[in-house]
NUNUVO-599898 format. One record per residue (C-alpha): z negated, y negated, x negated; residue in three letters. Coordinates in steps of 0.2 Angstrom, whole numbers, padded with zeros to 4 digits. Each point is the difference from the previous one (the first is absolute). Layout:
<sites>
+-------+-------+-------+------+
:     Z :     Y :     X : type :
+-------+-------+-------+------+
:     Z :     Y :     X :  Ala :
...
+-------+-------+-------+------+
</sites>
This chain:
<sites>
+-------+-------+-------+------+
:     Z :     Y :     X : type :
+-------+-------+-------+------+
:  0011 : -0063 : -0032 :  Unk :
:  0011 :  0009 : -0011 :  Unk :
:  0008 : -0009 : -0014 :  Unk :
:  0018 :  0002 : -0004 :  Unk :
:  0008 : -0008 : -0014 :  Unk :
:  0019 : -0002 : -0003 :  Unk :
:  0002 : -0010 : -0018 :  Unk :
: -0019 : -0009 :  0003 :  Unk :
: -0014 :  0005 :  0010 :  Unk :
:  0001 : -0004 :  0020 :  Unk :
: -0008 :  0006 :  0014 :  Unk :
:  0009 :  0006 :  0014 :  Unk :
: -0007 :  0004 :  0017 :  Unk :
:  0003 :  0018 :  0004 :  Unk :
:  0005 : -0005 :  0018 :  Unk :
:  0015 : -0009 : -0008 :  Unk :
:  0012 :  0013 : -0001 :  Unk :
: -0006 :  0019 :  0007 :  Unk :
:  0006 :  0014 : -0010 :  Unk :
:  0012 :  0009 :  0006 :  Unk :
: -0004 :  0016 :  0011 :  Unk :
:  0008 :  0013 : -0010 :  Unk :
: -0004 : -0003 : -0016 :  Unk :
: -0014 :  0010 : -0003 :  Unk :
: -0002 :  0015 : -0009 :  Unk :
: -0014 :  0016 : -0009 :  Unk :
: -0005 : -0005 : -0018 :  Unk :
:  0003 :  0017 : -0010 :  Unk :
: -0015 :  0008 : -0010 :  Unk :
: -0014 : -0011 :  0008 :  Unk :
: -0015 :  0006 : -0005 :  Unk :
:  0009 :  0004 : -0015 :  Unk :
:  0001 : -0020 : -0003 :  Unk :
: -0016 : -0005 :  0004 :  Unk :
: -0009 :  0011 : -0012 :  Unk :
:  0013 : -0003 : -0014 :  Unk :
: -0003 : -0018 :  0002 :  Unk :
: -0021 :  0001 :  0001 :  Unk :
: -0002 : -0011 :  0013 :  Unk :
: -0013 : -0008 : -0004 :  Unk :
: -0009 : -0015 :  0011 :  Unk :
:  0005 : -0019 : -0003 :  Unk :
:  0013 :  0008 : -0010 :  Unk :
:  0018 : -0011 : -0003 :  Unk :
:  0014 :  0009 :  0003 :  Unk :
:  0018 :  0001 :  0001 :  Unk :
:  0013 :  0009 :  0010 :  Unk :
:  0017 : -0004 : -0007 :  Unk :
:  0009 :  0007 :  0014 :  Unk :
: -0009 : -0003 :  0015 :  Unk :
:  0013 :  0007 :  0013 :  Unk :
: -0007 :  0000 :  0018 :  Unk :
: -0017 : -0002 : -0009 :  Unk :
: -0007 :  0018 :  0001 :  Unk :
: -0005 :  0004 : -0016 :  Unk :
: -0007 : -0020 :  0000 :  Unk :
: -0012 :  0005 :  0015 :  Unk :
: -0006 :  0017 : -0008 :  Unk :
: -0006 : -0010 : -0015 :  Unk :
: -0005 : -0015 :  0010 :  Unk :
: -0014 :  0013 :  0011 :  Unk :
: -0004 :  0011 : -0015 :  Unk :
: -0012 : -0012 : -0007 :  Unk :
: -0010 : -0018 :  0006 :  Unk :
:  0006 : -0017 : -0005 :  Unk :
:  0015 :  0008 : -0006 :  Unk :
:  0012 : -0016 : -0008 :  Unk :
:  0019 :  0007 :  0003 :  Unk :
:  0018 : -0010 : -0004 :  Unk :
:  0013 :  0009 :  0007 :  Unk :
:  0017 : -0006 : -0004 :  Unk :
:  0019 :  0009 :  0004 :  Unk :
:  0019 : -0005 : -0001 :  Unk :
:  0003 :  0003 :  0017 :  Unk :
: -0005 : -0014 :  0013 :  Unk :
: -0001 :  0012 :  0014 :  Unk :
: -0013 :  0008 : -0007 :  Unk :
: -0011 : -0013 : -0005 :  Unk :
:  0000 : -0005 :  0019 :  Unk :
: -0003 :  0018 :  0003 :  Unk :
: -0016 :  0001 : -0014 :  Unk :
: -0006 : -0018 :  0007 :  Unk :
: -0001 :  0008 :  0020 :  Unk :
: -0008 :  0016 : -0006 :  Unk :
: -0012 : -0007 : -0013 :  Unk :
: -0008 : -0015 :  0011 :  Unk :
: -0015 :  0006 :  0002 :  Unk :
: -0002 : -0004 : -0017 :  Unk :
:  0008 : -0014 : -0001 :  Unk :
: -0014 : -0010 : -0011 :  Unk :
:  0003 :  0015 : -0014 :  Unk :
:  0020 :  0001 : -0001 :  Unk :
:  0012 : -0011 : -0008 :  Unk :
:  0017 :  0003 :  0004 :  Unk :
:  0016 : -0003 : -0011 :  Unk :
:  0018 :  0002 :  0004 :  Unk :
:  0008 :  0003 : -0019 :  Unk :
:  0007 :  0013 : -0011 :  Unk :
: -0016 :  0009 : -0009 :  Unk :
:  0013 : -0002 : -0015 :  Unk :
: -0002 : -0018 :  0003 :  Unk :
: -0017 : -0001 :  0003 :  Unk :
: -0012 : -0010 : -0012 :  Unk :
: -0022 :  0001 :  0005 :  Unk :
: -0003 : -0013 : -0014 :  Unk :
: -0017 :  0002 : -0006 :  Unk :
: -0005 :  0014 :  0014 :  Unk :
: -0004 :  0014 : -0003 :  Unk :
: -0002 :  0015 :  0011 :  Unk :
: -0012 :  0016 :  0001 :  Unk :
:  0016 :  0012 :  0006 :  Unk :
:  0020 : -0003 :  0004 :  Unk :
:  0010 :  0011 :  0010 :  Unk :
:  0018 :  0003 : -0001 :  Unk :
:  0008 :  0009 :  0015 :  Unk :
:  0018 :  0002 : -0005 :  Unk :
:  0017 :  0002 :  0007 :  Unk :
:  0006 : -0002 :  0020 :  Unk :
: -0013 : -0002 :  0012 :  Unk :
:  0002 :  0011 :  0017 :  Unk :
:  0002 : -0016 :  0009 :  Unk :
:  0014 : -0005 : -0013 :  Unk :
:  0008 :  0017 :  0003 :  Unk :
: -0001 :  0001 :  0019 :  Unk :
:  0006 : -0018 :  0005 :  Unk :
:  0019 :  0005 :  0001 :  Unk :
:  0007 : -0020 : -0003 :  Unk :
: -0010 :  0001 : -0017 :  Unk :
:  0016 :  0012 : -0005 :  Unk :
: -0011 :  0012 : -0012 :  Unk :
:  0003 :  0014 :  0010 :  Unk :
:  0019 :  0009 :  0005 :  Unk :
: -0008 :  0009 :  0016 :  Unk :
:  0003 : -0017 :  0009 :  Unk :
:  0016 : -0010 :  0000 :  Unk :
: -0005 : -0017 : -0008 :  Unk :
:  0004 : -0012 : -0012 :  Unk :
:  0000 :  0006 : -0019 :  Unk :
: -0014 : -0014 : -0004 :  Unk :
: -0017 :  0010 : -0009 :  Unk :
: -0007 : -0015 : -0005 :  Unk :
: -0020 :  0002 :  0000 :  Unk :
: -0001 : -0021 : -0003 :  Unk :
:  0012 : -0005 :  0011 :  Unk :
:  0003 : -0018 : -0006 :  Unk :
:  0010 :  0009 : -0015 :  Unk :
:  0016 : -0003 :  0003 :  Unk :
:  0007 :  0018 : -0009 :  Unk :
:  0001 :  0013 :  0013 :  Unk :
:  0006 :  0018 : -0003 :  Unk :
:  0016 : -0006 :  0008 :  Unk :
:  0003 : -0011 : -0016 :  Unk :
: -0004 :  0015 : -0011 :  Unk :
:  0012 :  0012 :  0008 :  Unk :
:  0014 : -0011 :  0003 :  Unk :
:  0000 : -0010 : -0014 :  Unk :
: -0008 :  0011 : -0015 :  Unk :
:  0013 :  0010 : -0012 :  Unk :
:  0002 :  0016 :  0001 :  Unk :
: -0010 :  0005 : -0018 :  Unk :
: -0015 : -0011 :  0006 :  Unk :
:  0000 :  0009 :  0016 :  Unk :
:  0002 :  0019 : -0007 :  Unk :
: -0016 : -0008 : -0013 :  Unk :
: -0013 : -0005 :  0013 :  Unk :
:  0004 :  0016 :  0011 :  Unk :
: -0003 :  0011 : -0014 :  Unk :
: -0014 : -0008 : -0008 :  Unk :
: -0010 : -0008 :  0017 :  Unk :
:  0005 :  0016 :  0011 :  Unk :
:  0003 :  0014 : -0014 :  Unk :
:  0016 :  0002 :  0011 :  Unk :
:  0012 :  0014 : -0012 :  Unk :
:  0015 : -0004 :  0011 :  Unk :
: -0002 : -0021 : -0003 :  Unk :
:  0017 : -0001 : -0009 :  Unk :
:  0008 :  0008 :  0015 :  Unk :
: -0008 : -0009 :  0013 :  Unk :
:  0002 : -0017 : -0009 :  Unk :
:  0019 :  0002 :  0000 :  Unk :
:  0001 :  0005 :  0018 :  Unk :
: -0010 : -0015 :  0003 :  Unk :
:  0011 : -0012 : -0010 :  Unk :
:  0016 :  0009 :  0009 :  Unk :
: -0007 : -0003 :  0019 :  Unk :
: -0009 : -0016 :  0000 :  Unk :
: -0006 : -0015 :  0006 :  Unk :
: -0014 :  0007 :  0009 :  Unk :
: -0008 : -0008 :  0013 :  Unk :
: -0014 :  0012 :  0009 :  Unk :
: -0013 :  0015 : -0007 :  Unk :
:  0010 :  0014 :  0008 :  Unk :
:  0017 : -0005 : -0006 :  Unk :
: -0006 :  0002 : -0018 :  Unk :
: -0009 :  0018 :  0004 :  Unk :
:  0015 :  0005 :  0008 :  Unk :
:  0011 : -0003 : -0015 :  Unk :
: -0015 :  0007 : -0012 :  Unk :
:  0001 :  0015 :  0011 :  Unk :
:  0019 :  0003 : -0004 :  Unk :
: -0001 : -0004 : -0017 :  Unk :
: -0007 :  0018 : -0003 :  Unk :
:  0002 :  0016 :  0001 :  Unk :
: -0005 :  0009 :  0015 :  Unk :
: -0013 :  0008 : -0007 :  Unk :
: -0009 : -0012 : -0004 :  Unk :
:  0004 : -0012 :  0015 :  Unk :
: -0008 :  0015 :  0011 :  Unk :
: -0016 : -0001 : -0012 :  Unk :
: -0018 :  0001 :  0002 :  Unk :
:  0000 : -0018 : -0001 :  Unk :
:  0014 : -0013 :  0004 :  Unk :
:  0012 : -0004 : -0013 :  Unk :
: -0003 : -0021 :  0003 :  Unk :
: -0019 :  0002 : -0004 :  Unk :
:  0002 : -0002 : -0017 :  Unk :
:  0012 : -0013 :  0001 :  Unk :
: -0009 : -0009 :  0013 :  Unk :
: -0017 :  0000 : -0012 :  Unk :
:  0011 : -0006 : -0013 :  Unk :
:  0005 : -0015 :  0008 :  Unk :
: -0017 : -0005 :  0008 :  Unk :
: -0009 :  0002 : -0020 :  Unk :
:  0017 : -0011 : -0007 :  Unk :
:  0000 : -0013 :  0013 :  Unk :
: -0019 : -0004 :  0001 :  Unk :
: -0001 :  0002 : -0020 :  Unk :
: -0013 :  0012 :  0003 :  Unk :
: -0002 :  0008 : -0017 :  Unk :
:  0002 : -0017 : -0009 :  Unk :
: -0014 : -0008 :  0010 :  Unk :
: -0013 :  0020 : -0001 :  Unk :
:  0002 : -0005 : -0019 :  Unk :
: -0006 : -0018 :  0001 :  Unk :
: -0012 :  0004 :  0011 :  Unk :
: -0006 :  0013 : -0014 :  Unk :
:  0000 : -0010 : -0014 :  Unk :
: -0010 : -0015 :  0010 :  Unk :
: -0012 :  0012 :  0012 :  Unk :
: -0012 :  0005 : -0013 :  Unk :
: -0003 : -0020 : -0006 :  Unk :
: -0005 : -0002 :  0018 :  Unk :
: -0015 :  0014 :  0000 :  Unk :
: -0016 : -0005 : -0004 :  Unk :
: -0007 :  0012 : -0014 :  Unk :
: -0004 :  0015 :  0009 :  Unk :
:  0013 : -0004 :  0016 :  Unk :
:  0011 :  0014 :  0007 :  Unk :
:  0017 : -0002 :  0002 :  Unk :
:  0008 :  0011 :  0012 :  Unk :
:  0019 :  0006 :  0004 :  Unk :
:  0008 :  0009 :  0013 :  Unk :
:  0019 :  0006 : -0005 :  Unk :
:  0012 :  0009 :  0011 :  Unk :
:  0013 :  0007 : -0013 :  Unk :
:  0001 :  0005 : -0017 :  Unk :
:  0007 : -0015 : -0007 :  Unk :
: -0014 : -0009 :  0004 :  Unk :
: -0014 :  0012 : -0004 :  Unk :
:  0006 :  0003 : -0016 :  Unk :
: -0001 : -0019 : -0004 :  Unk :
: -0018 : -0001 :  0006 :  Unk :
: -0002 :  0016 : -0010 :  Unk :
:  0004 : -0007 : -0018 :  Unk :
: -0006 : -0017 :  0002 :  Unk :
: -0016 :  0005 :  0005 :  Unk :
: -0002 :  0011 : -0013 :  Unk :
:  0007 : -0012 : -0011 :  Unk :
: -0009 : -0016 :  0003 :  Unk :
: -0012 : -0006 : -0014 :  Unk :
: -0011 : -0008 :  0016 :  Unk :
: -0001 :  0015 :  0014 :  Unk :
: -0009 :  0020 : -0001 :  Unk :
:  0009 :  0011 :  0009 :  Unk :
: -0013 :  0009 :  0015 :  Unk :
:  0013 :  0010 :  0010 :  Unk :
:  0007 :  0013 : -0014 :  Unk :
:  0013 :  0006 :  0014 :  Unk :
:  0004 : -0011 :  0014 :  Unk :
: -0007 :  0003 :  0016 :  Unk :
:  0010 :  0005 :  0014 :  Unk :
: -0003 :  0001 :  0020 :  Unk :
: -0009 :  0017 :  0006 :  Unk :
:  0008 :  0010 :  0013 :  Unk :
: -0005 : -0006 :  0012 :  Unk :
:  0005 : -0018 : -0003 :  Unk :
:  0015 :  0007 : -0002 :  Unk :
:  0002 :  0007 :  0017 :  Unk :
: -0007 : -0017 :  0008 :  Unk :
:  0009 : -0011 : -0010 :  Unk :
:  0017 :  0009 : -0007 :  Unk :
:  0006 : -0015 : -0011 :  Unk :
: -0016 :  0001 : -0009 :  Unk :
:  0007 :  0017 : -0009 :  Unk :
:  0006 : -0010 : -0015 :  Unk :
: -0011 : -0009 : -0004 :  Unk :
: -0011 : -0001 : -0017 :  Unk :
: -0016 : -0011 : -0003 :  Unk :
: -0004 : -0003 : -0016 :  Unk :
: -0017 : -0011 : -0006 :  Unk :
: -0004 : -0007 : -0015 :  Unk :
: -0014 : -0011 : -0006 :  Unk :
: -0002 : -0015 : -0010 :  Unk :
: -0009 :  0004 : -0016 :  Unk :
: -0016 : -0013 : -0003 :  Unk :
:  0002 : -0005 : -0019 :  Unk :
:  0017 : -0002 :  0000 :  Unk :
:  0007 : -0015 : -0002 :  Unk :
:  0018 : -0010 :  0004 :  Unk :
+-------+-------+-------+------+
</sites>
């Protein structure tokens, strides 16, 4: 069956708890993965967020006797991974943690891959509040025994600090604005209470934009109540220790923030050789099958074989 471990290793029957329907999604840059990562067979590998499992089945099938652990924050989507995995339930190990928090011991793996940020099934379930085009609850926690919830941020956060993480998580120019008509109007209880707000806080121009004028905000919140940055830094400075000599590591990254962390500290790590020189970005027509896939950047770097820790 396949193993899932919460603090120690267990096994769980997968007919315990069935995942639910709607968490499903398309891994981005598929084929892009597989062949940065180099598959090989009887390979060890690691999927640090395994979402509803799809990238975690692609590398499962690309090679035989393929060894994978697959581990994410979000409980619903371990139940999801452990349904759409089982048929290879005697080659998975399931883990529900923080890949920040994550420790292999002695293991070490033939390829990681990161895929970052909001999954599509995160996004789309409205009562997981990280989207304002349903009225829900402010909540955008991706581990949801945390207790902090974007509602804490927003009502309880001063005014600097809120301006700071709208400008540096969303690169939002209006954040001092915004900020103040957000300390002025709330407590806020629900997604589209806040957009609205966000929306008059701003000229009219830019309210009637190409893009709507919460969307920063709202990724801003998502990076600073998940600690999303902090924990893309550990998992930088520990991913490399984990490769064995000659192991790929693999990230996906959906804005800038991000890619320009996986940028220097791939170029800068004493342990890793950079492969992709530019990251690698969906075709055209993954873009016009998968729309959300138009962000993202995959960039792979290997483990070098005489260095040590």
């Amino acid at each position: 069956m396949i193993k899932s471990e919460q603090n120690h290793p267990e096994q769980i029957n997968s007919s315990e708890a069935p995942a639910p329907p709607t968490f499903s999604h398309i891994p981005v840059l598929a084929q892009e993965v597989i062949d940065g990562l180099e598959v090989r067979s009887h390979g060890q590998y690691l999927d640090v967020t395994v979402g509803g499992g799809g990238h975690s089945l692609l590398i499962l099938q690309a090679a035989e006797r393929v060894q994978l652990t697959a581990i994410d924050q979000d409980e619903q989507a371990i139940e999801a991974a452990r349904n759409r995995l089982a048929n290879y339930r005697d080659q998975v190990t399931l883990r529900h943690t923080n890949f920040a928090e994550y420790n292999p011991g002695e293991q070490k793996f033939d390829g990681i891959l990161a895929d970052l940020g909001v999954s599509s099934p995160q996004f789309d379930t409205p009562d997981r509040g990280f989207s304002f085009r349903h009225e829900a609850p402010l909540d955008m926690r991706m581990d949801q025994t945390q207790t902090e919830t974007a509602a804490t941020v927003i009502n309880t956060w001063d005014e600097a600090e809120l301006a700071r993480i709208f400008y540096t998580y969303g690169e939002e120019r209006l954040s001092r604005k915004i900020a103040r008509r957000i300390v002025e109007k709330r407590p806020f209880q629900t997604t589209t209470q806040l957009a609205e707000v966000i929306s008059y806080s701003v000229p009219p121009a830019y309210r009637y934009g190409r893009i709507h004028p919460a969307t920063r905000v709202f990724q801003a919140l998502r990076i600073a109540v998940n600690h999303e940055l902090e924990v893309l830094e550990t998992l930088l400075q520990k991913a490399p220790q984990w490769l064995k000599p000659g192991g790929r590591l693999a990230i996906i990254s959906f804005h800038s923030l991000e890619d320009r962390m996986v940028k220097h500290s791939f170029k800068d790590s004493d342990l890793l050789k950079v492969i992709t020189k530019k990251p690698i970005v969906a075709s055209e027509s993954e873009i016009e099958q998968n729309p959300r896939s138009r962000s993202a950047k995959l960039r792979v770097a290997e483990r070098l074989p005489d260095s040590k820790e």
